[in-house]
RONU-107116 format. One record per atom (N, C-alpha, C): x, y, z. Coordinates in steps of 0.001 Angstrom, whole numbers, plus 500000, padded with zeros to 6 digits. Layout:
REM RONU-107116
XYZ;...
REM end
This chain:
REM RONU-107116
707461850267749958;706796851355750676;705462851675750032;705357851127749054;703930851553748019;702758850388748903;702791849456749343;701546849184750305;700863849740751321;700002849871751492;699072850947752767;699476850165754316;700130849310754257;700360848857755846;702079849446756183;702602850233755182;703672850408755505;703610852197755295;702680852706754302;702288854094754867;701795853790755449;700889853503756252;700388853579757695;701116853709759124;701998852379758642;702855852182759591;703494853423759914;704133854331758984;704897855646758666;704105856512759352;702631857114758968;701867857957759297;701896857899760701;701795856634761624;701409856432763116;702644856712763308;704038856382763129;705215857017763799;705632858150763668;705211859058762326;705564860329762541;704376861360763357;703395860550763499;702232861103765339;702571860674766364;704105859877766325;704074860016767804;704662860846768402;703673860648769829;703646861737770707;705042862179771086;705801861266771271;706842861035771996;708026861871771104;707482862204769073;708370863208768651;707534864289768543;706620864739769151;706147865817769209;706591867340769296;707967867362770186;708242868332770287;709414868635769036;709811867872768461;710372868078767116;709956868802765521;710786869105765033;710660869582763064;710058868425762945;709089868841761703;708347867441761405;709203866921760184;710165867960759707;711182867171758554;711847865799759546;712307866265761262;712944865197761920;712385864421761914;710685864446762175;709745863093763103;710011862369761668;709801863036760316;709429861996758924;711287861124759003;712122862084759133;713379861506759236;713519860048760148;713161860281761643;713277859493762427;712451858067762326;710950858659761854;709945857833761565;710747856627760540;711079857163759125;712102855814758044;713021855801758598;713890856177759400;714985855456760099;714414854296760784;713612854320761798;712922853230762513;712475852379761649;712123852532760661;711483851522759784;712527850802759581;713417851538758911;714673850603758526;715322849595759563;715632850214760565;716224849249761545;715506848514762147;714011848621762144;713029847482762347;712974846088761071;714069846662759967;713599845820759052;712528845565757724;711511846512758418;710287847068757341;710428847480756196;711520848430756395;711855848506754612;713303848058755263;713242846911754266;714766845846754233;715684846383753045;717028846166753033;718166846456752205;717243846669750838;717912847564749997;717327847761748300;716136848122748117;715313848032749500;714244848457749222;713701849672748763;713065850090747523;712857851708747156;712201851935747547;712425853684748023;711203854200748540;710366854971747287;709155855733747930;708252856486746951;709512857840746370;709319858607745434;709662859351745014;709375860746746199;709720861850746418;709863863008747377;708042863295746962;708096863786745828;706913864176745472;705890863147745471;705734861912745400;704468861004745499;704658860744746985;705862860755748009;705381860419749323;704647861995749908;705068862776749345;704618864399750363;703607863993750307;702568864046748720;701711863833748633;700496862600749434;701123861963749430;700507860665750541;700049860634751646;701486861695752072;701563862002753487;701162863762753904;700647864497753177;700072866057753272;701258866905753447;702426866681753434;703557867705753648;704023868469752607;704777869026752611;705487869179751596;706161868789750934;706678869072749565;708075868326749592;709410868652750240;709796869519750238;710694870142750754;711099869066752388;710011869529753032;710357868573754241;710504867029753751;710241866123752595;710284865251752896;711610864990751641;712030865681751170;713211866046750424;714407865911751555;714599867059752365;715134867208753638;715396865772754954;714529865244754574;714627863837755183;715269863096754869;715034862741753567;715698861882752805;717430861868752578;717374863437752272;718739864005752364;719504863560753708;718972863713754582;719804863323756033;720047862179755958;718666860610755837;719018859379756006;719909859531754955;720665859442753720;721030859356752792;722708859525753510;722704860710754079;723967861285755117;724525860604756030;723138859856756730;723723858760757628;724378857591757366;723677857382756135;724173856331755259;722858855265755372;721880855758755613;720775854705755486;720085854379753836;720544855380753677;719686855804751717;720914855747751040;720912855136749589;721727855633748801;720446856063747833;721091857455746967;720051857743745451;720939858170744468;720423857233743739;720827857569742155;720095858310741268;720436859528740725;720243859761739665;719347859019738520;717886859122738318;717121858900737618;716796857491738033;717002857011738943;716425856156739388;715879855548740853;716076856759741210;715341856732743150;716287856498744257;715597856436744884;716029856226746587;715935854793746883;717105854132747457;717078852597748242;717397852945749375;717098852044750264;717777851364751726;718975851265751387;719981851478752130;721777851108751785;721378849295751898;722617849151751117;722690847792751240;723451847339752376;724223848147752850;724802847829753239;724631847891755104;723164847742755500;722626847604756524;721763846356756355;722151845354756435;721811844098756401;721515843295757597;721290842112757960;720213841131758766;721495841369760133;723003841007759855;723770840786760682;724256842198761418;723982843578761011;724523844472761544;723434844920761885;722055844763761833;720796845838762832;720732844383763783;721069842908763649;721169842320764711;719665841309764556;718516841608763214;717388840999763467;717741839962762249;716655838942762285;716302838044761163;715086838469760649;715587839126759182;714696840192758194;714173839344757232;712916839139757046;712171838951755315;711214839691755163;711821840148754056;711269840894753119;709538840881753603;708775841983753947;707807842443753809;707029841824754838;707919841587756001;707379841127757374;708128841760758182;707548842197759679;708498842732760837;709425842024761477;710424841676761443;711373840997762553;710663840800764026;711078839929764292;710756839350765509;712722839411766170;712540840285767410;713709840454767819;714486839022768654;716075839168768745;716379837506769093;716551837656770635;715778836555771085;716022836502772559;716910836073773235;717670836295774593;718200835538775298;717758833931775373;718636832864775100;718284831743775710;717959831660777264;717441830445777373;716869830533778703;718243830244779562;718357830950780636;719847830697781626;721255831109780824;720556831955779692;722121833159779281;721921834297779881;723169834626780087;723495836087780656;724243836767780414;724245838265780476;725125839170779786;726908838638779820;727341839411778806;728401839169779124;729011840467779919;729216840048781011;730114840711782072;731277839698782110;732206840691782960;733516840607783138;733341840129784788;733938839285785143;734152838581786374;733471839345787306;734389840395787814;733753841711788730;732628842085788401;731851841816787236;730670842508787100;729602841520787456;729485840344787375;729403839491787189;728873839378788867;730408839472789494;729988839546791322;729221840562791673;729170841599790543;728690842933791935;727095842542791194;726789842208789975;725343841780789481;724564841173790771;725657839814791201;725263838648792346;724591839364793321;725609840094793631;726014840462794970;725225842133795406;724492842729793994;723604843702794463;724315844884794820;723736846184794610;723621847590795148;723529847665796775;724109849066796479;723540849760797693;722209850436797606;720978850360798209;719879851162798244;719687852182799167;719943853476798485;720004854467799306;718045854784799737;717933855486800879;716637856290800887;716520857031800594;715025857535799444;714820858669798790;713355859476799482;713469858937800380;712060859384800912;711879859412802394;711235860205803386;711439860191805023;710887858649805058;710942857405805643;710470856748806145;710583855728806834;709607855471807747;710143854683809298;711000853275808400;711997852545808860;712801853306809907;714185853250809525;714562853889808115;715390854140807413;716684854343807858;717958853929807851;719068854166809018;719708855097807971;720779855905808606;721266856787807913;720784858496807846;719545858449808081;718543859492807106;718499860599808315;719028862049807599;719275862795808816;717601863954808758;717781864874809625;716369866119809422;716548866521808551;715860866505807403;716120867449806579;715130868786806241;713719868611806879;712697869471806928;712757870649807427;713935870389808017;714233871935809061;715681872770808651;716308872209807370;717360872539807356;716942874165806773;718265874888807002;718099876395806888;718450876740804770;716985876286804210;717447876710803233;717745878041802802;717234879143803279;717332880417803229;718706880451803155;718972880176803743;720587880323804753;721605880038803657;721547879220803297;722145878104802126;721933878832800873;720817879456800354;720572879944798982;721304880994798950;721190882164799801;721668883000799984;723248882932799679;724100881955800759;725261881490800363;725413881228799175;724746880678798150;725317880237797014;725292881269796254;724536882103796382;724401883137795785;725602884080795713;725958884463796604;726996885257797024;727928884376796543;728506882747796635;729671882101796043;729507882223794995;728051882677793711;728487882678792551;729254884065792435;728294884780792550;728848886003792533;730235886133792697;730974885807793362;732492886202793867;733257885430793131;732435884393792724;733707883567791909;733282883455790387;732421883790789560;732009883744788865;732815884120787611;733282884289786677;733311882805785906;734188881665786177;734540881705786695;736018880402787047;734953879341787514;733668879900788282;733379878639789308;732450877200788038;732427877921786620;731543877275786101;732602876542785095;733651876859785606;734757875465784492;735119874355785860;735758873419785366;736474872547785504;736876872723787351;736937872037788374;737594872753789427;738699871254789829;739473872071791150;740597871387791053;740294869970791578;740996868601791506;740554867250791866;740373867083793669;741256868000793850;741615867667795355;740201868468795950;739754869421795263;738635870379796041;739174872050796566;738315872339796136;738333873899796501;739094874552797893;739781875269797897;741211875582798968;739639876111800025;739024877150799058;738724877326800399;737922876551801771;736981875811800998;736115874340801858;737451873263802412;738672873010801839;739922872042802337;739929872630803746;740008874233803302;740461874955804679;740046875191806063;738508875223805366;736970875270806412;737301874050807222;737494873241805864;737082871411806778;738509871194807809;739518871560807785;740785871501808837;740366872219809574;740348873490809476;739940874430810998;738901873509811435;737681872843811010;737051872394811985;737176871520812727;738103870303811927;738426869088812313;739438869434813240;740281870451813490;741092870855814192;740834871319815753;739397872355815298;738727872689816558;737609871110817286;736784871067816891;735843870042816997;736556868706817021;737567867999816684;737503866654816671;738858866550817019;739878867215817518;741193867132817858;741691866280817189;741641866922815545;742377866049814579;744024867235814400;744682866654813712;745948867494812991;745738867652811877;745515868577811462;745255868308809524;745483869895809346;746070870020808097;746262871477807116;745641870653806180;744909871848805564;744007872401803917;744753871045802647;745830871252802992;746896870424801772;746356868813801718;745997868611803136;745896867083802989;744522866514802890;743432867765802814;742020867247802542;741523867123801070;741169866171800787;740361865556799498;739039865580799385;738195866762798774;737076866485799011;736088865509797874;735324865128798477;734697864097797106;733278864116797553;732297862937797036;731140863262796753;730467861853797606;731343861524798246;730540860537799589;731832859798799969;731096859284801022;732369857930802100;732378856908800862;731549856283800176;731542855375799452;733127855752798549;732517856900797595;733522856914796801;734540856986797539;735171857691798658;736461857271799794;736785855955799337;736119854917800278;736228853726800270;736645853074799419;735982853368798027;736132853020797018;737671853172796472;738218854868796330;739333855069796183;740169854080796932;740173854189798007;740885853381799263;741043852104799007;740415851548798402;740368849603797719;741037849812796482;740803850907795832;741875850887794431;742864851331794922;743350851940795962;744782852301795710;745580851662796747;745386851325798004;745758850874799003;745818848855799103;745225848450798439;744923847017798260;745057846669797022;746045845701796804;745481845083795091;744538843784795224;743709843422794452;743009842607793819;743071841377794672;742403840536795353;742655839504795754;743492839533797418;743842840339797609;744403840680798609;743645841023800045;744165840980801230;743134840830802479;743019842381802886;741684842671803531;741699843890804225;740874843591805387;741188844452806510;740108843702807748;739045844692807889;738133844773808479;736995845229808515;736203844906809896;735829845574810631;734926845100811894;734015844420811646;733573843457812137;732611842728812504;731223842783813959;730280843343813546;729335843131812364;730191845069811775;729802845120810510;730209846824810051;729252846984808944;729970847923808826;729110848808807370;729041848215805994;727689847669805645;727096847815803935;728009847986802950;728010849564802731;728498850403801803;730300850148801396;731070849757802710;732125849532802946;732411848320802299;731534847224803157;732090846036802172;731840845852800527;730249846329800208;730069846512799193;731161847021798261;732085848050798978;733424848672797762;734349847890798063;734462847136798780;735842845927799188;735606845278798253;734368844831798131;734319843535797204;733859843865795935;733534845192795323;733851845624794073;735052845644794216;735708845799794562;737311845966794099;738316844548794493;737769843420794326;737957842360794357;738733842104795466;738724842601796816;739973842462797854;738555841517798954;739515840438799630;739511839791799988;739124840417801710;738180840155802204;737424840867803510;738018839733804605;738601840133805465;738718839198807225;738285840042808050;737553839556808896;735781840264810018;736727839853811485;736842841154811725;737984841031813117;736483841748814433;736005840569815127;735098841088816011;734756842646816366;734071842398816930;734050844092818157;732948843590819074;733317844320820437;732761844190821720;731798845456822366;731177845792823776;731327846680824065;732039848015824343;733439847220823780;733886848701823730;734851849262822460;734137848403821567;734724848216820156;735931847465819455;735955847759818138;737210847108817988;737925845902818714;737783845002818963;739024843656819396;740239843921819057;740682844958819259;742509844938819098;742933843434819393;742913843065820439;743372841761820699;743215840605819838;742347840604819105;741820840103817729;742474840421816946;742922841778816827;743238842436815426;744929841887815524;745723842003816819;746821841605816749;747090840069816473;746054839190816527;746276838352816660;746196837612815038;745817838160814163;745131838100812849;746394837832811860;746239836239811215;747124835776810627;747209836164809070;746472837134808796;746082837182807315;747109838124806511;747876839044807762;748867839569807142;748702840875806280;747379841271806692;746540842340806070;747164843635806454;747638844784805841;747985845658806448;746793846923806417;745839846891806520;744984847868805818;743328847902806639;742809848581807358;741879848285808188;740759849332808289;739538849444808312;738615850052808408;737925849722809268;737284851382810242;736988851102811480;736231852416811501;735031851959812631;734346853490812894;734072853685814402;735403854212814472;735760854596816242;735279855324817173;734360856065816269;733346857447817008;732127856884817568;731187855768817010;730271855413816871;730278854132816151;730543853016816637;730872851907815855;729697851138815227;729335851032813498;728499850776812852;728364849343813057;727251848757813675;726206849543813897;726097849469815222;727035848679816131;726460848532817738;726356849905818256;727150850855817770;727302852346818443;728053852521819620;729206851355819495;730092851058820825;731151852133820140;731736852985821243;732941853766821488;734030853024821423;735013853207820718;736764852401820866;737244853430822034;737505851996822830;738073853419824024;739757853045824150;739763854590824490;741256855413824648;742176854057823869;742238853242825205;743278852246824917;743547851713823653;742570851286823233;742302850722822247;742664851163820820;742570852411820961;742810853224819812;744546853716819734;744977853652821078;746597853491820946;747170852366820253;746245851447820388;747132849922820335;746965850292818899;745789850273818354;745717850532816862;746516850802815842;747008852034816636;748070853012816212;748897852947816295;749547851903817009;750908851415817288;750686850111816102;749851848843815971;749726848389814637;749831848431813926;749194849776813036;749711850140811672;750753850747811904;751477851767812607;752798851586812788;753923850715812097;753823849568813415;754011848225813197;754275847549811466;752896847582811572;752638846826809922;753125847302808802;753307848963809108;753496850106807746;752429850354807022;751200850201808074;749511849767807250;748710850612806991;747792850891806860;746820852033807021;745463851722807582;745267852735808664;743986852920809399;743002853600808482;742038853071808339;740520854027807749;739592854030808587;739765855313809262;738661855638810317;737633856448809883;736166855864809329;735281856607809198;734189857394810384;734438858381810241;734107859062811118;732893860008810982;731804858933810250;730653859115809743;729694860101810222;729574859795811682;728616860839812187;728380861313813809;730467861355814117;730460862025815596;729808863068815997;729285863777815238;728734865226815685;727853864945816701;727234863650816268;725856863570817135;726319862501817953;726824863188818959;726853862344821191;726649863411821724;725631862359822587;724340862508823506;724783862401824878;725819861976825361;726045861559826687;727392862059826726;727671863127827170;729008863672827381;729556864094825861;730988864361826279;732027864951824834;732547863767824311;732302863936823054;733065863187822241;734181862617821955;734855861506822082;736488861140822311;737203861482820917;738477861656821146;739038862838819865;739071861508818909;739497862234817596;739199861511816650;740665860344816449;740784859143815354;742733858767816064;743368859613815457;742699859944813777;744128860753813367;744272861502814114;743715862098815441;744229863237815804;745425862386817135;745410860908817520;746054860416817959;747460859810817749;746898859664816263;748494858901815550;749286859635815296;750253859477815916;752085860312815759;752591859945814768;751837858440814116;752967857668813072;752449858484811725;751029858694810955;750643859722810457;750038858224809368;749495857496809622;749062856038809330;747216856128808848;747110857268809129;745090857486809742;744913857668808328;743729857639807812;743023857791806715;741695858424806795;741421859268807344;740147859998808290;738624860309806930;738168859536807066;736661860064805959;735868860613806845;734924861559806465;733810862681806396;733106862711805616;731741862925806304;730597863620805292;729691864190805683;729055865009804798;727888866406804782;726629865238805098;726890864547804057;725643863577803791;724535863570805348;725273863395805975;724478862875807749;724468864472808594;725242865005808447;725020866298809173;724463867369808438;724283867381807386;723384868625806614;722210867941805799;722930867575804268;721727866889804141;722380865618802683;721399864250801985;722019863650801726;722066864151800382;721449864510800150;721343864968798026;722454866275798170;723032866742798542;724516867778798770;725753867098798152;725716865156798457;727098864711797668;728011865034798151;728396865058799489;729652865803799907;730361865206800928;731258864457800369;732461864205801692;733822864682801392;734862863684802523;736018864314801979;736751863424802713;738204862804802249;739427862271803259;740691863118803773;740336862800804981;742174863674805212;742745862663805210;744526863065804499;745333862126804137;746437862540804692;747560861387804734;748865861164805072;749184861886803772;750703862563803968;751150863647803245;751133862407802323;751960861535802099;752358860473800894;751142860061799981;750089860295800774;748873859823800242;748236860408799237;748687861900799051;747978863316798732;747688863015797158;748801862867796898;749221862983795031;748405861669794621;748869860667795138;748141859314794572;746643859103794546;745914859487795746;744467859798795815;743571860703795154;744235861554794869;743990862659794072;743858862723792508;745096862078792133;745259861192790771;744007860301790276;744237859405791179;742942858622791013;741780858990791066;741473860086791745;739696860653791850;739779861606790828;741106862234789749;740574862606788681;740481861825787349;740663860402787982;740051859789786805;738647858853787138;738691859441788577;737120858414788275;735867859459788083;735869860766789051;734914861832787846;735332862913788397;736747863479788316;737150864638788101;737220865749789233;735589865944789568;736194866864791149;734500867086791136;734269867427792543;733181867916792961;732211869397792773;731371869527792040;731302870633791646;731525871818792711;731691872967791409;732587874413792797;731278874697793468;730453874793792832;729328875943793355;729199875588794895;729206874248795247;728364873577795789;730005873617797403;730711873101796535;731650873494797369;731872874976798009;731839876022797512;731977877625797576;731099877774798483;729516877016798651;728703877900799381;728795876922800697;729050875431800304;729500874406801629;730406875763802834;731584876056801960;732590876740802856;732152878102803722;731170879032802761;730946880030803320;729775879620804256;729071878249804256;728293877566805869;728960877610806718;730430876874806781;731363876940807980;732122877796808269;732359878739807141;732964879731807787;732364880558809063;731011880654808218;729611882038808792;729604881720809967;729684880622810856;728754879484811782;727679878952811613;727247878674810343;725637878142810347;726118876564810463;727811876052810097;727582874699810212;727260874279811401;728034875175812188;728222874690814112;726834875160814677;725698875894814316;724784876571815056;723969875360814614;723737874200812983;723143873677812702;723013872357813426;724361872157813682;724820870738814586;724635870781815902;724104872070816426;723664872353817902;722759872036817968;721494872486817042;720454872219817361;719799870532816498;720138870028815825;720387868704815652;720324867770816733;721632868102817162;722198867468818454;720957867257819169;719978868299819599;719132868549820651;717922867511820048;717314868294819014;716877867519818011;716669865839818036;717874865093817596;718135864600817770;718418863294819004;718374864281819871;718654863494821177;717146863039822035;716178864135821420;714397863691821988;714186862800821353;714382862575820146;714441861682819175;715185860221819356;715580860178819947;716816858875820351;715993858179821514;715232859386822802;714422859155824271;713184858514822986;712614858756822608;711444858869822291;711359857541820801;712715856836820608;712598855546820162;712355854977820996;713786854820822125;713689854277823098;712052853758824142;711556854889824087;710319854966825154;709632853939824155;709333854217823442;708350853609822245;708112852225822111;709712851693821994;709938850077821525;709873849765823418;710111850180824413;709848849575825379;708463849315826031;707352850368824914;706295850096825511;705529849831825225;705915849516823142;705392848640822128;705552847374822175;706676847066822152;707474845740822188;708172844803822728;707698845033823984;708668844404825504;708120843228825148;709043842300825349;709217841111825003;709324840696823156;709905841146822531;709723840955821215;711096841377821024;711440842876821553;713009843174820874;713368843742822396;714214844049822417;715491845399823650;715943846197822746;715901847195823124;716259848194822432;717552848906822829;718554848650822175;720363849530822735;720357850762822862;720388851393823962;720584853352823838;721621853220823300;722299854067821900;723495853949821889;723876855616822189;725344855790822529;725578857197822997;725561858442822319;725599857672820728;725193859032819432;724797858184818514;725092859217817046;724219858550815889;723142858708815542;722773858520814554;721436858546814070;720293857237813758;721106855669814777;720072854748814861;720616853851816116;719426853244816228;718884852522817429;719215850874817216;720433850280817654;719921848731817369;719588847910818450;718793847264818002;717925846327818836;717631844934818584;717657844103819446;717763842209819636;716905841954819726;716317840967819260;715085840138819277;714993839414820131;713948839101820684;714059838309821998;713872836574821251;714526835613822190;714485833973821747;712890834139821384;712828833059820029;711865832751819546;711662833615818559;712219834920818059;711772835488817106;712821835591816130;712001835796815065;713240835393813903;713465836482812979;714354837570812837;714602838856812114;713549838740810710;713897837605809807;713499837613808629;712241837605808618;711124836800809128;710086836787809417;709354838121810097;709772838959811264;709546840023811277;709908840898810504;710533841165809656;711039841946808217;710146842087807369;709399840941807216;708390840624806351;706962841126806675;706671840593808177;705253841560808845;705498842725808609;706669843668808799;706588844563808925;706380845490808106;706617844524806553;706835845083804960;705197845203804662;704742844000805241;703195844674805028;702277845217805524;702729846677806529;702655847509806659;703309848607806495;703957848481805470;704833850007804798;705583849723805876;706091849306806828;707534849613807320;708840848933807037;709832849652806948;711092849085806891;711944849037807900;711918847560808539;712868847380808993;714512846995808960;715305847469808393;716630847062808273;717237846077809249;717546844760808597;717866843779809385;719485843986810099;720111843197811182;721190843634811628;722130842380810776;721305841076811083;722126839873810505;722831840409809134;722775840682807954;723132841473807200;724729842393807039;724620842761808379;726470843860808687;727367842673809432;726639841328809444;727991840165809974;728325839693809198;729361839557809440;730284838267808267;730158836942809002;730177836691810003;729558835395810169;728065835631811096;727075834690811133;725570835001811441;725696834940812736;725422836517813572;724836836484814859;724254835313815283;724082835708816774;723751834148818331;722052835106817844;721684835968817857;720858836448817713;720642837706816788;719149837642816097;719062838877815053;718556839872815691;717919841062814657;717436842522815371;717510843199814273;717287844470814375;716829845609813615;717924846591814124;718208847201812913;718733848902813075;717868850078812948;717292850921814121;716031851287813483;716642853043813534;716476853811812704;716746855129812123;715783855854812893;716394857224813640;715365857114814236;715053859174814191;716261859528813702;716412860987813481;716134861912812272;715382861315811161;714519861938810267;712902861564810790;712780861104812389;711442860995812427;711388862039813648;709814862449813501;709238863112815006;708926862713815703;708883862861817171;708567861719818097;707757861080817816;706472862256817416;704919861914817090;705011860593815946;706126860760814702;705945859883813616;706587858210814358;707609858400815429;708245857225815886;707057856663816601;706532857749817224;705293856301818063;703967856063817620;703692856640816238;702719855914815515;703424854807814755;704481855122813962;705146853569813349;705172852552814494;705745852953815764;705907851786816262;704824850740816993;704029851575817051;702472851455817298;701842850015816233;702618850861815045;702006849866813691;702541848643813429;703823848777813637;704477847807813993;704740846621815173;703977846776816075;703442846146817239;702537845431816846;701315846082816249;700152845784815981;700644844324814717;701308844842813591;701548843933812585;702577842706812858;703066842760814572;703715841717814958;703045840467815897;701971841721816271;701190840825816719;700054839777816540;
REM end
């Protein structure tokens, strides 16, 4: 430490900025820690005495006494008695991980070329196999992404306010796994009124998205390697947790009027376990009608299986009333019903929930308090006093409306941007638009024009398990204003052309 390139070295790390807001006994502390595990001062190496480094360095002693004392604590220093301060020895070349000589910096060891972490099989696939990328920002033409510019924050603050208040201190410990009685309770009365489901308070699970659902639902319902069916083309997020959880995916069509039951009965895989979105089918936006949803239900029946009907985002149909939900159909009690805030209020809230088969209650529950425990109260407390008040149902009214100029006003747009390039599907709710490319055009290639002009198009090829007769776009169309849909699409014309 007695050479000037190693006080120096010292002096520039205890200015940095980055420990600025620290005791400068810490920054001098932190500063020879770094040294050490950089190697700079290597094993045995002595340092200056308290009093010749203060001095060196303008401090005191005291602070640099105090330093020493700590590394010493950590075990980086040993000092002896009348003969100074060392580096422990016992932090050597093989435990900081570098190749150290004496009075040179390590050069850290690299990956060989074509090594890779060590992951564990599953990690390994989901590395391959990629995230979900959520949107953090309004923009064309993002699927999923609800209004959020207009939501009633007043409305909402206020509520939370009042939920601290009333529940205050309980609401800031620990809350229960299953979710707060009173939001369980909110969410049955509604599902009860609104979606002609059957459900009591007892059997709702609330959690912090459909994903994590899903997720639960592949750990507990499927083991490892095992088949689950899934619509074809379907949801991202869905398969994405199938195949984290190593279960084995079979892609049972869907038509205009959803679901292929006839498919599904016919399906040799022996799968008892099925996910489906019957309200609004992801992504064609085809309805499972009536029939269809009996046969279903007579299947898992049948099988002893379980239905997972995500029921992502019925609120919003545009063309008549909404067809009831199945759990509110199944007698056998087979349904697995997911929900979320995410699409009808807003997405940074974190808020869904499953209604469950009584058998289901304890086991699901179990498991979501070990994957993170429970959803915070606050957030829950003031969720409930939304639906109690009516601001949920007054919010989803005007949405709806919202919403529905918004749906005309894709529509108008791509027919009078893009005729001959795509067709555009009215679908009967939802919050996106999918649309076919006309022969000769190729999804990926328009994906790409479109990227260089700031737009995102979300491809459809993507939600098949085997590759569409033809590609297209899912285009999001209800976090935009009319005004913003027919300048993007404007731009997007232009950059196709």
């Amino acid at each position: 430490m007695a050479n000037n390139f190693e006080l120096d070295t010292l002096k520039i790390r205890i200015a940095d900025s980055r420990l600025a807001s620290l005791e400068l006994r810490v920054r001098v502390q932190r500063a020879l820690r770094q040294l050490i595990l950089d190697g700079v001062l290597a094993p045995g190496c002595r340092l200056p005495a308290t009093r010749t480094l203060s001095q060196s360095l303008g401090l005191s002693r005291d602070t640099v006494e105090t330093a020493y004392a700590q590394l010493q604590l950590d075990g980086y220093l040993c000092r002896r008695a009348g003969s100074g301060s060392f580096v422990s020895d016992k932090i050597g070349p093989n435990l900081l991980g570098t190749r150290q000589k004496k009075g040179k910096v390590p050069t850290p060891l690299r990956p060989q070329a074509g090594a890779s972490a060590a992951l564990s099989t599953r990690g390994a696939n989901i590395l391959a196999g990629g995230g979900v990328a959520d949107q953090q920002a309004v923009k064309a033409f993002a699927t999923g992404l609800p209004e959020t510019r207009t939501f009633p924050v007043d409305i909402w603050e206020r509520l939370q306010r009042q939920a601290l208040k009333s529940h205050r201190p309980s609401v800031l410990l620990h809350g229960d796994p299953q979710g707060a009685e009173p939001l369980r309770q909110a969410i049955a009365d509604y599902l009860n009124l609104e979606r002609g489901a059957r459900v009591a308070a007892d059997q709702v699970l609330v959690l912090s998205s459909t994903r994590q659902a899903l997720f639960l639902c592949a750990q507990v319902l499927v083991d490892a390697g095992q088949p689950i069916l899934m619509e074809d083309p379907g949801y991202f997020g869905a398969r994405k947790a199938f195949e984290m959880a190593q279960l084995k995916i079979v892609p049972i069509p869907v038509d205009h009027k959803g679901l292929r039951t006839d498919m599904l009965r016919a399906d040799p895989s022996g799968a008892n376990t099925i996910y489906v979105t019957p309200s609004h089918q992801y992504p064609t936006g085809a309805t499972l009608a009536l029939e269809r949803r009996l046969e279903l239900t007579a299947w898992a029946a049948e099988r002893q299986g379980w239905i997972i009907e995500d029921d992502y985002d019925s609120q919003f149909h545009y063309e008549g009333l909404p067809t009831a939900c199945v759990q509110g159909l199944d007698t056998h009690q087979r349904t697995i019903y997911l929900g979320t805030f995410s699409k009808s209020l807003y997405p940074g809230l974190r808020m869904g929930y499953m209604v469950l088969p009584h058998e289901l209650v304890k086991p699901m529950s179990h498991a979501r308090s070990i994957l993170d425990g429970h959803t915070p109260q606050i957030s829950q407390l003031t969720l409930a006093r939304f639906l109690d008040g009516g601001h949920f149902g007054s919010h989803i009214r005007a949405m709806r409306k919202i919403y529905a100029v918004r749906r005309e006003a894709m529509a108008h747009a791509v027919q009078r941007h893009l005729r001959g390039i795509v067709a555009a599907h009215l679908p009967p709710g939802g919050l996106q638009m999918p649309c076919l490319l006309a022969e000769g055009w190729s999804e990926p290639d328009t994906i790409r024009q479109a990227a260089r002009v700031g737009i995102q198009l979300p491809g459809l090829s993507r939600l098949y398990a085997r590759p569409p007769a033809r590609g297209g776009w899912l285009l999001g169309f209800a976090a935009l204003t009319p005004h913003e849909i027919e300048t993007a699409i404007q731009r997007l014309a232009k950059a196709l052309g």
